[in-house]
C-alpha positions as CSV (number, residue, x, y, z in Angstrom):
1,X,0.0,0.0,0.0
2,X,1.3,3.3,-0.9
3,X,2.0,6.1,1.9
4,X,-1.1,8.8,0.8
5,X,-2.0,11.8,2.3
6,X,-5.4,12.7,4.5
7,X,-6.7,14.3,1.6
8,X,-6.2,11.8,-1.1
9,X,-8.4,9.6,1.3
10,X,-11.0,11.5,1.9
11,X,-10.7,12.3,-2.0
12,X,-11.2,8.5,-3.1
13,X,-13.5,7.8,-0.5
14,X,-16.8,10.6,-1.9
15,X,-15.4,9.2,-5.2
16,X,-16.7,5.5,-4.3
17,X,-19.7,7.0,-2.6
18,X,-20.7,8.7,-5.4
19,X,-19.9,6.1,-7.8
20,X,-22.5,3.7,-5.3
21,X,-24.9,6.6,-5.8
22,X,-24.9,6.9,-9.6
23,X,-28.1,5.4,-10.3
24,X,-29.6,7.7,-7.7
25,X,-28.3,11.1,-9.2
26,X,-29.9,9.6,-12.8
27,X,-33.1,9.5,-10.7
28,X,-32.4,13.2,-9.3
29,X,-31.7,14.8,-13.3
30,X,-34.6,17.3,-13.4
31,X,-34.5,16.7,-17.3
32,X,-33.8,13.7,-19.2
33,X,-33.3,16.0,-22.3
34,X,-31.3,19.0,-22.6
35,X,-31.4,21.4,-25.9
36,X,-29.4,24.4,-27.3
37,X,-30.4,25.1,-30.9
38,X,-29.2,22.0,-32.8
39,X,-27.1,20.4,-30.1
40,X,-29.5,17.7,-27.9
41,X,-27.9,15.4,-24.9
42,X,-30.7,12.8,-24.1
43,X,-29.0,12.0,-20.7
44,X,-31.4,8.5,-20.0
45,X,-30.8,7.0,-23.3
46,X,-26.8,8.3,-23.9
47,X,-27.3,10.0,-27.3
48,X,-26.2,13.4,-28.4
49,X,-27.6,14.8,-31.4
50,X,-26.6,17.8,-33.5
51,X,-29.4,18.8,-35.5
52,X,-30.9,15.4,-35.6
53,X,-27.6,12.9,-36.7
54,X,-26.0,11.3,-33.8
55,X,-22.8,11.8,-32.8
56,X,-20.6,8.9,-31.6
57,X,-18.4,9.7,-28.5
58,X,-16.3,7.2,-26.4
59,X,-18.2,6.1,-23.1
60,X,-15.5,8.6,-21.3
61,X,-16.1,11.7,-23.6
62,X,-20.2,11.0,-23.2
63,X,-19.6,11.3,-19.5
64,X,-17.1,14.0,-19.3
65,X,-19.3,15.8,-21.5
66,X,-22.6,14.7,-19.2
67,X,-21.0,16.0,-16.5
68,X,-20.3,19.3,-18.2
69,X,-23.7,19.9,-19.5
70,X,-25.2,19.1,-16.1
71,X,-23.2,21.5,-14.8
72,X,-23.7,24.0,-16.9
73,X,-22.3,27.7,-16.4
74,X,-20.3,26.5,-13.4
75,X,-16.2,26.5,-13.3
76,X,-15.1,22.9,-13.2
77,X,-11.5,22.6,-12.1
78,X,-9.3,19.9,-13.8
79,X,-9.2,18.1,-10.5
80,X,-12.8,18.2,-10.0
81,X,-13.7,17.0,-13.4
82,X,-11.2,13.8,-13.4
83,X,-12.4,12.9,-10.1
84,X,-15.8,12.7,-11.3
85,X,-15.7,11.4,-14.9
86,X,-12.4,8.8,-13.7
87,X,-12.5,8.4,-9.9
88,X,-9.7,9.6,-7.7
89,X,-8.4,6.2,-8.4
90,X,-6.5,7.4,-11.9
91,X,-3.3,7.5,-11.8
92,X,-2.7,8.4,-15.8
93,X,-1.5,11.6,-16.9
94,X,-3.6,15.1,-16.4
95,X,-3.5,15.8,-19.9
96,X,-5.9,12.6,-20.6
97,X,-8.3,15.3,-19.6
98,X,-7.0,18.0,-22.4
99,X,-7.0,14.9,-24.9
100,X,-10.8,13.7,-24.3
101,X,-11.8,18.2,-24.3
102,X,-9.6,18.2,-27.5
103,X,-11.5,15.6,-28.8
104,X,-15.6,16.2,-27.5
105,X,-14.6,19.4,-29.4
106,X,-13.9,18.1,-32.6
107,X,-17.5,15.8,-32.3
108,X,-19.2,18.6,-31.4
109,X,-18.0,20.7,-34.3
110,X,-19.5,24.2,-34.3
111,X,-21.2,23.8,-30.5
112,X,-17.3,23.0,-29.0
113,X,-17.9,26.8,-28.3
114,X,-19.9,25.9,-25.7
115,X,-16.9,24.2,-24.0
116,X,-14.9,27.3,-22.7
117,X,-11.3,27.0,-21.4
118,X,-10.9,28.3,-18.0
119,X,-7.0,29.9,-18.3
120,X,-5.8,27.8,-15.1
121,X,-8.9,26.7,-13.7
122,X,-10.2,23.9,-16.1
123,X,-13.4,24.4,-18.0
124,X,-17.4,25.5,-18.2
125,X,-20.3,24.9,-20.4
126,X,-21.7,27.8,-21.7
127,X,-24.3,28.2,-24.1
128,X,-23.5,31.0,-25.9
């Protein structure tokens, strides 16, 4: 077992509980759909659609950008957004985040405005 600090614990330990509470915060989404001109996230059924064709997203990019859309407007700091989307348990590299943004961006095509870079922060969704 590695030496880890206080933190780190208490880190991994809300990530587990709300990893045991997932299907619980599905139940507590106010909307199952979410719209913005052509861009549609049907959060129950996993599809995003831009103006009506599907776009295809790895299971990590559909929940980094689920995440982002439920939290819509707010700053999300890098750490915050890998401990939710990966679990404090990843140990990869920080810029896996960068990688799946630089990529959501490119599926999303003319909405990857929406995904704003935070200048050492992390990143919000805006609709703009």
């Amino acid at each position: 077992v590695k030496p880890f600090s206080p933190k780190e614990l208490m880190m991994r330990v809300n990530a587990v509980i709300k990893r045991s509470q997932g299907a619980q915060n599905e139940e507590n989404v106010k909307k199952d759909v979410f719209t913005y001109e052509g861009l549609s996230v049907d959060f129950s059924a996993r599809i995003v659609t831009i103006d009506g064709k599907r776009i295809e997203m790895t299971p990590k990019e559909y929940e980094l950008f689920f995440y982002m859309v439920k939290n819509k407007g707010l700053a999300l700091t890098r750490e915050k957004l890998i401990s939710e989307v990966w679990g404090y348990d990843f140990f990869g590299d920080e810029r896996t985040l960068d990688t799946h943004i630089k990529l959501l961006r490119k599926s999303l095509g003319e909405y990857s405005r929406c995904i704003v870079t935070l200048r050492g922060v992390g990143y919000r969704f805006e609709t703009i």
